[in-house]
C-alpha positions in Angstrom: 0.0 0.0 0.0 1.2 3.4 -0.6 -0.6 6.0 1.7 -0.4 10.0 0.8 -1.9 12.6 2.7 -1.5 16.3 2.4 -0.9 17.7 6.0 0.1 15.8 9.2 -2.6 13.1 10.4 -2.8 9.9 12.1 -2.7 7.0 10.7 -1.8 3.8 12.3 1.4 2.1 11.1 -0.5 -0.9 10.2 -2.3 1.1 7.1 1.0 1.3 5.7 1.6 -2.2 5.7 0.8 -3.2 2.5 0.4 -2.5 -1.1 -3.3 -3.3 -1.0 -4.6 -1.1 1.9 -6.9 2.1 1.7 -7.9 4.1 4.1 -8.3 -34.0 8.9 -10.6 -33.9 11.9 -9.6 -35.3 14.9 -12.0 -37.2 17.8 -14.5 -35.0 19.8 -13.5 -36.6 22.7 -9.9 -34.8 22.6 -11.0 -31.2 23.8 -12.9 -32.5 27.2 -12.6 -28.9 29.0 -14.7 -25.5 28.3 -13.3 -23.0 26.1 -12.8 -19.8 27.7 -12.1 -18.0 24.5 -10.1 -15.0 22.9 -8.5 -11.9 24.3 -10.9 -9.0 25.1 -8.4 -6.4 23.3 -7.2 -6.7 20.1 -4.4 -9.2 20.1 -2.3 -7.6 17.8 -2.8 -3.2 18.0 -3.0 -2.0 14.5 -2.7 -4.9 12.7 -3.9 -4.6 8.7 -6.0 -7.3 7.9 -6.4 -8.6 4.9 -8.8 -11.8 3.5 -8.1 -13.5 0.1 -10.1 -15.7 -2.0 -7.8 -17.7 -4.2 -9.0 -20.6 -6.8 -7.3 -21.2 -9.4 -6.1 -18.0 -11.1 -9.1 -16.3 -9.7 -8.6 -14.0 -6.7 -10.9 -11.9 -4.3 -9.1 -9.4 -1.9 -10.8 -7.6 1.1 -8.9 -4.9 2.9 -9.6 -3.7 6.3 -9.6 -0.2 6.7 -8.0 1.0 10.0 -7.0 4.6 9.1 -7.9 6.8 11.8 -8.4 10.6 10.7 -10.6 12.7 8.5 -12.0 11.2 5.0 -10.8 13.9 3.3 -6.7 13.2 4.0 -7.3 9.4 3.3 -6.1 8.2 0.1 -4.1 5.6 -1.3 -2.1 3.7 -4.1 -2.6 -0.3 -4.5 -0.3 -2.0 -7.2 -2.3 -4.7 -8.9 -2.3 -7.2 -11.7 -4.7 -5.7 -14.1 -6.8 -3.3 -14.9 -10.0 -3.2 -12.8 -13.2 -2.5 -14.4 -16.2 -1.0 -12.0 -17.7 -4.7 -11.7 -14.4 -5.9 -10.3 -14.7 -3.2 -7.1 -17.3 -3.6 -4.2 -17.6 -2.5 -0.8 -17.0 -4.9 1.8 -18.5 -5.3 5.4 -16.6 -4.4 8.2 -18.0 -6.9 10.5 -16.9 -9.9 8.4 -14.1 -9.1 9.2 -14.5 -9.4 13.0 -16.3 -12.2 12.8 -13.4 -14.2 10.4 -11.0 -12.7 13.0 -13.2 -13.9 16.1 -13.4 -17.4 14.6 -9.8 -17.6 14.2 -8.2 -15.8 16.8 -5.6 -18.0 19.2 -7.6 -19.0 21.9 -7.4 -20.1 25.5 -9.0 -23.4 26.9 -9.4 -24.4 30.2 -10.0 -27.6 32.3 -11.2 -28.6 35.3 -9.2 -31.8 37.3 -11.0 -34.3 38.0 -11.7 -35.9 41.5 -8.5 -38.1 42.3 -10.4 -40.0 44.8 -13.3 -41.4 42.3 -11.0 -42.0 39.0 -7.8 -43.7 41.3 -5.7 -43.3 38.3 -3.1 -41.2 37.3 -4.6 -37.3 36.7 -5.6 -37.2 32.9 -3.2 -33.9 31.7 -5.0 -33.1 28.5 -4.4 -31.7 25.5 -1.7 -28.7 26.3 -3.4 -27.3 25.4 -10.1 11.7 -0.3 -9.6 13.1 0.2 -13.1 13.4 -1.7 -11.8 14.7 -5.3 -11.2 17.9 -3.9 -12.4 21.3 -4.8 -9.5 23.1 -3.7 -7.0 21.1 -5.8 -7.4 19.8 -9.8 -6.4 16.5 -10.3 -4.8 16.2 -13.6 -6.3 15.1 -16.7 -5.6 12.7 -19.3 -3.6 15.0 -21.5 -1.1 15.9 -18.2 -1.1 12.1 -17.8 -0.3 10.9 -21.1 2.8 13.9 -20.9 3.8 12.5 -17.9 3.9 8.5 -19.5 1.1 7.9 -17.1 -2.7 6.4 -18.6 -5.6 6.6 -16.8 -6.9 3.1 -17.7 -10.2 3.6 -15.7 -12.1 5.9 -13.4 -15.2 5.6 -11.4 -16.7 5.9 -8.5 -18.0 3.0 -6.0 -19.7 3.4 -2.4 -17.9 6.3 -0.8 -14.6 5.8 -2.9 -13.1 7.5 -5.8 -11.1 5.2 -7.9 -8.7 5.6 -10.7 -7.0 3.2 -12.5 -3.5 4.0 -14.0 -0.5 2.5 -15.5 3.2 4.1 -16.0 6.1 3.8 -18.2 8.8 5.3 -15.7 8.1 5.9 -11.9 9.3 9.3 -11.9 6.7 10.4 -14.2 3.7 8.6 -12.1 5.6 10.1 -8.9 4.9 13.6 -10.5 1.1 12.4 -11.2 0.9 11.7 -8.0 2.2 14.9 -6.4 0.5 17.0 -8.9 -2.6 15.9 -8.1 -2.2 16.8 -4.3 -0.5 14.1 -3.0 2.5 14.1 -0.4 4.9 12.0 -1.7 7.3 10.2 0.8 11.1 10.2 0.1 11.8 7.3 -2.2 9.0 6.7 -3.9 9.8 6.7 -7.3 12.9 3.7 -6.0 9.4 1.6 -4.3 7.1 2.4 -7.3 10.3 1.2 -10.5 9.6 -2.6 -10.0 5.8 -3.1 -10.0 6.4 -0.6 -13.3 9.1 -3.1 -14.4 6.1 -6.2 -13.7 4.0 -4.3 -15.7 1.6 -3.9 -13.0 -1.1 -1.3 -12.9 -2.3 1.0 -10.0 -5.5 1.3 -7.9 -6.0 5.2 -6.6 -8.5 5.7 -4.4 -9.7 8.1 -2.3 -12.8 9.4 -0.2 -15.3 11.1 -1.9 -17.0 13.4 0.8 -20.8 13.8 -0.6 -20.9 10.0 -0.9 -19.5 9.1 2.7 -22.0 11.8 4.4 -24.8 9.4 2.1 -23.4 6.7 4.4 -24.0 7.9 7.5 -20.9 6.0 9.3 -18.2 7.5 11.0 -15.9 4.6 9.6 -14.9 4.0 6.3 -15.8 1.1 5.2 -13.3 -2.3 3.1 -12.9 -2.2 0.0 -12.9 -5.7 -2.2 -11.6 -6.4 -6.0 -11.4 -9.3 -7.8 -9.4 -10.4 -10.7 -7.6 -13.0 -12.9 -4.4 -13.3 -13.2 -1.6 -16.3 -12.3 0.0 -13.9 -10.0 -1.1 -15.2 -5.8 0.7 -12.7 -4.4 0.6 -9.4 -2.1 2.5 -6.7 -2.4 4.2 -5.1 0.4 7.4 -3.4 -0.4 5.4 -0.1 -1.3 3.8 0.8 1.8 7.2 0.4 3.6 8.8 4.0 2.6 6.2 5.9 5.0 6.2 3.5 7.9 7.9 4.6 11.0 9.3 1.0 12.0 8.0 -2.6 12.0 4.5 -3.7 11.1 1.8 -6.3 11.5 -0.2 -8.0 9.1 -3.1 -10.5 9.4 -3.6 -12.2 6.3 -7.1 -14.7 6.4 -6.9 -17.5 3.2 -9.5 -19.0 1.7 -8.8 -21.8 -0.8 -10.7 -24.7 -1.8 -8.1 -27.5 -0.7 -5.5 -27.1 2.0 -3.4 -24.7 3.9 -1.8 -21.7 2.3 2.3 -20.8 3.0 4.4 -18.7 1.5 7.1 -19.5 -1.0 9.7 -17.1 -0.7 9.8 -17.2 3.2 9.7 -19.2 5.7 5.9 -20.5 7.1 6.2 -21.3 10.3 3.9 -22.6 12.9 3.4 -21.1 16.3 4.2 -23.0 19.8 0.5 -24.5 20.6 -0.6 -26.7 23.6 1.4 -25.7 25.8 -0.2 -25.4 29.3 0.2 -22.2 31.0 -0.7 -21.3 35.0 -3.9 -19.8 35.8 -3.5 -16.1 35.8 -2.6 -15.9 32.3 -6.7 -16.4 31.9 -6.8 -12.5 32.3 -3.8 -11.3 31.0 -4.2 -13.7 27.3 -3.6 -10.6 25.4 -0.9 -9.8 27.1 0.8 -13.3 27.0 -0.5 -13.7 23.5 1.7 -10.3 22.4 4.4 -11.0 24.3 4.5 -14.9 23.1 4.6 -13.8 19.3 7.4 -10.7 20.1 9.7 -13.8 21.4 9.0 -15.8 18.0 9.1 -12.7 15.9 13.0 -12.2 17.4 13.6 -15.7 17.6 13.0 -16.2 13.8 14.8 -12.8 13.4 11.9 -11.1 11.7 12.3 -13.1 9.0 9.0 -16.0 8.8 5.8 -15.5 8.2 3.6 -17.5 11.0 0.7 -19.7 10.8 -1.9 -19.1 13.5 -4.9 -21.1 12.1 -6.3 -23.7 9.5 -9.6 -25.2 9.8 -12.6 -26.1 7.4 -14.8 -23.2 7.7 -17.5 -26.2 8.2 -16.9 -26.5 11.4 -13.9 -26.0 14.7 -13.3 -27.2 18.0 -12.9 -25.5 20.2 -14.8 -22.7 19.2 -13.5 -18.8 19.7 -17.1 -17.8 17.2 -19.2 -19.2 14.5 -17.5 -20.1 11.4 -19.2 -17.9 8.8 -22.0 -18.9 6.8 -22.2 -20.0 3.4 -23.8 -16.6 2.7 -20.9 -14.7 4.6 -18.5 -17.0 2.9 -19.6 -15.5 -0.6 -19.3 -11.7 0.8 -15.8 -12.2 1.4 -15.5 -13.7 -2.1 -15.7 -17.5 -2.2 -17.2 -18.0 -5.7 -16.7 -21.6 -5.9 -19.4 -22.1 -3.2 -22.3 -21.5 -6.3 -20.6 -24.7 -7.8 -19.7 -27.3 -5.1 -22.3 -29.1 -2.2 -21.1 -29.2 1.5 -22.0 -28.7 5.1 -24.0 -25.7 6.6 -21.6 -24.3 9.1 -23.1 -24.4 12.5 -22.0 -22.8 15.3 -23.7 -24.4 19.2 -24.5 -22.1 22.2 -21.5 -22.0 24.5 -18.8 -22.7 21.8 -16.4 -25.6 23.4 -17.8 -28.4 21.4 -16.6 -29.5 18.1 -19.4 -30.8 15.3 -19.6 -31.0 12.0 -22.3 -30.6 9.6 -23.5 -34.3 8.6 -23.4 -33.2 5.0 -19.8 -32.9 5.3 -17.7 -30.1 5.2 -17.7 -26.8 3.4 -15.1 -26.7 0.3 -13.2 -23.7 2.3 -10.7 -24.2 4.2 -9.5 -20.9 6.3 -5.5 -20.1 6.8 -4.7 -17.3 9.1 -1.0 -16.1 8.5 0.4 -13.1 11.0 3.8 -11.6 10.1 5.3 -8.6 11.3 8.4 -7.1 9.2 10.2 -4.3 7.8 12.0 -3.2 4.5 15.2 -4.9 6.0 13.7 -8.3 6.6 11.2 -8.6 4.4 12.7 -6.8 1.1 10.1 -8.9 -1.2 6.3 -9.5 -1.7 4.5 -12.1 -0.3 4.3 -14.8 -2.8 2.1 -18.0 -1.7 0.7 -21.1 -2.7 -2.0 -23.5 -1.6 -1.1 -27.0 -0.7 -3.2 -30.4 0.0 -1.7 -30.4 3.5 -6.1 -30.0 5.2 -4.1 -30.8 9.0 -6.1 -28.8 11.7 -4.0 -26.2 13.8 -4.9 -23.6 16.2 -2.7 -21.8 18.5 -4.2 -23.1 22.0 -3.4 -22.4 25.0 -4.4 -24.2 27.8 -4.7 -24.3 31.5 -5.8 -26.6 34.7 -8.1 -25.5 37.3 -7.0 -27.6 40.3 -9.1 -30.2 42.1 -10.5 -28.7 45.5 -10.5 -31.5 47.5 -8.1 -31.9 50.7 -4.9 -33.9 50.3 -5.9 -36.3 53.0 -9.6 -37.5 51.3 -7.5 -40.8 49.6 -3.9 -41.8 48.5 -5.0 -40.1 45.0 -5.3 -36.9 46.2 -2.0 -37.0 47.8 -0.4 -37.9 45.0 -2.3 -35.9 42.8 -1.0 -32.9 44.9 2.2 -34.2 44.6 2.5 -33.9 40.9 -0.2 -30.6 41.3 3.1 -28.7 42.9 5.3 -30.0 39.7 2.8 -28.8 37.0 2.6 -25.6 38.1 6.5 -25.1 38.6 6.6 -26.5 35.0 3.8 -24.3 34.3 6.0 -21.2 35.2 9.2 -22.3 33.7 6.6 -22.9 30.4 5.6 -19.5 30.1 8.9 -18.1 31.2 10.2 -19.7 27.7 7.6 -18.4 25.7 7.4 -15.0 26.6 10.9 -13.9 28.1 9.2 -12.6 31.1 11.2 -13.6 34.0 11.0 -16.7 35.6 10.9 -15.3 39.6 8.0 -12.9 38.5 5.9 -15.5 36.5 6.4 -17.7 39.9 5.7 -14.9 42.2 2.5 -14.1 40.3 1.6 -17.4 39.7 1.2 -17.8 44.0 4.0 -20.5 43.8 7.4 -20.1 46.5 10.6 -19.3 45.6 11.5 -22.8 46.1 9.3 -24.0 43.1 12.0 -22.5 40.6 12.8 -26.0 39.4 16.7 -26.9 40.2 19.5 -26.9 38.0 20.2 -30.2 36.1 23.9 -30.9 37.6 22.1 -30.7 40.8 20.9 -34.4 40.5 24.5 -35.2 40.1 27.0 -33.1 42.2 24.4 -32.0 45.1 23.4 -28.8 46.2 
């Protein structure tokens, strides 16, 4: 995404993120707990979100708008494949967006121990779990343009947007477009904008149009979505680095008929899942959740894009929200669903248990991909490609409430406390790892004693 504006505003860093951004099921027995669901607070602040449709060489992109300022010093400049005609640009609905996100959002599970005194066996552990075309400034027509080796391929206007459509023989001349038609162009652009002219790629300009967005009646603006054909399944990124202030986030949701999407120019990698965590962490998740991905971000050096999710959008366990309906599914550009038969997604009151539609499961499978980078680390577009892998993952965390009873009720309780005292040192030490926090505060908040800090290993050999 390239983002312009005329005079100082703010915009969060995550508009500027990319080049596309305006303004097999396992047994139902496994997951025996409750879900206790998502953060409450955005897990990610700022994050762009993006969902793609992909089949075959057909693509549908939504982009989340989270540009915060007036309409009329919103605009922006997305490189795409082709040129888009009117039909090929529709406006999207915000809260699909929440909803795709809510669905797939890493999650937090909790058990309950059972009574150690009626099973007498060993404590069951679990799964570890526009500006407005405006008045005061002319935008250039297509006699400056063509001077300039810049063509306006299309222009119209859709919802509350104004769109133009435009290709360019040289960057410096559709830098100079640009500027002249009111647009503050960051240092560097014509270097960003050179290889999507080399690719022959065109470039969608949009901006608010006032009169329409008062029609509206919202105080947001609201996504955008194009489709097109072309072999290309990638998204470009590169162009909305030269006006970010530092690192960014990005939230990318896949849909694909077949299996779980990755990308082929970096590394996919999965987040730690499972893992069980102590109790307090139930309200700080968002906190443990942010500081959890910063360690994996530096870990992999800001260099991998990360798989948090992929599921059949027919059905989940546990459940953070209802998959989306067939219907919803369409919105967000899932064509193929006119041609195929599948289950109904259903989504039960309370969320913890899986199912699955008896008439089998709906042809889209969902990949949520979260990568944070910068022009350093990430000096290329995302290219990806869908594979047949249709594994379920979820980053899940998961944590024990302890069994209430007294120690003394039976010789299982007293050995269930036994082990009770280890889980929740290794609980500690767990989250520790994950996070970087340090190990003597996790233990102190976590209610255990100093002496909990499990010993070191040469310990068992030398002594104390």
């Amino acid at each position: 995404m390239f983002l312009f504006h005329r005079i100082p505003i703010r915009v969060s860093l995550a508009l500027a993120i990319i080049a596309l951004f305006l303004a097999t099921p396992h047994d139902a027995r496994a997951f025996c707990g409750f879900y206790v669901g998502k953060a409450d607070e955005p897990l990610v602040n700022h994050a762009s979100q993006v969902v793609i449709a992909h089949h075959d060489d057909k693509t549908v992109i939504s982009l989340m708008n989270d540009y915060q300022g007036e309409p009329s010093d919103f605009a922006l400049v997305v490189p795409v494949p082709v040129v888009l005609q009117k039909g090929q640009v529709h406006i999207g609905d915000r809260e699909l967006f929440q909803k795709i996100d809510a669905y797939s959002s890493p999650r937090l599970v909790e058990y309950y121990d059972p009574d150690p005194c009626e099973i007498m066996r060993p404590m069951a552990m679990g799964a570890a779990a526009g500006m407005a075309r405006s008045e005061a400034a002319a935008v250039p027509g297509y006699k400056e343009a063509d001077a300039l080796g810049v063509k306006i391929e299309a222009e119209y206007t859709v919802g509350e947007y104004d769109i133009v459509i435009l290709s360019a023989k040289e960057s410096m001349g559709l830098q100079t477009w640009l500027q002249q038609s009111g647009y503050k162009i960051p240092i560097g652009a014509d270097r960003a904008l050179e290889p999507y002219i080399r690719s022959d790629m065109k470039f969608f300009v949009a901006k608010v149009n006032l009169t329409e967005h008062n029609r509206t009646g919202l105080t947001y603006l609201r996504p955008l979505q194009f489709a097109f054909d072309s072999p290309k399944f990638m998204l470009p990124i590169r162009l909305g680095m030269i006006n970010s202030q530092g690192p960014q986030d990005l939230v990318v949701y896949m849909l694909t008929e077949n299996g779980r999407v990755e990308t082929t120019n970096y590394r996919t990698v999965k987040l730690p899942t499972g893992m069980d965590i102590p109790e307090y962490v139930r309200d700080d998740f968002g906190d443990f959740y942010k500081a959890m991905f910063d360690e994996q971000v530096k870990h992999n050096d800001m260099r991998a894009v990360f798989t948090e999710y992929v599921w059949n959008m027919g059905w989940c366990d546990p459940c953070a929200g209802p998959p989306l309906s067939r219907d919803e599914l369409k919105s967000l550009g899932v064509f193929w669903l006119d041609d195929q038969q599948g289950g109904v997604p259903r989504f039960r009151p309370g969320g913890f248990m899986p199912y699955q539609q008896p008439g089998g499961p709906t042809p889209v499978m969902l990949t949520r991909l979260h990568v944070r980078y910068s022009a350093d680390t990430f000096p290329e577009d995302l290219i990806f490609q869908e594979t047949q892998d249709q594994e379920n993952f979820q980053a899940r965390y998961v944590m024990h409430r302890p069994w209430d009873g007294s120690p003394t009720a039976c010789e299982g309780a007293r050995n269930y406390f036994e082990e009770l005292n280890k889980r929740k040192a290794h609980e500690a030490e767990t989250l520790a790892d994950l996070t970087g926090w340090n190990l003597q505060d996790v233990i102190k908040k976590a209610g255990l004693p100093p002496e909990s800090q499990p010993k070191p290993w040469w310990q068992g050999i030398w002594g104390s």
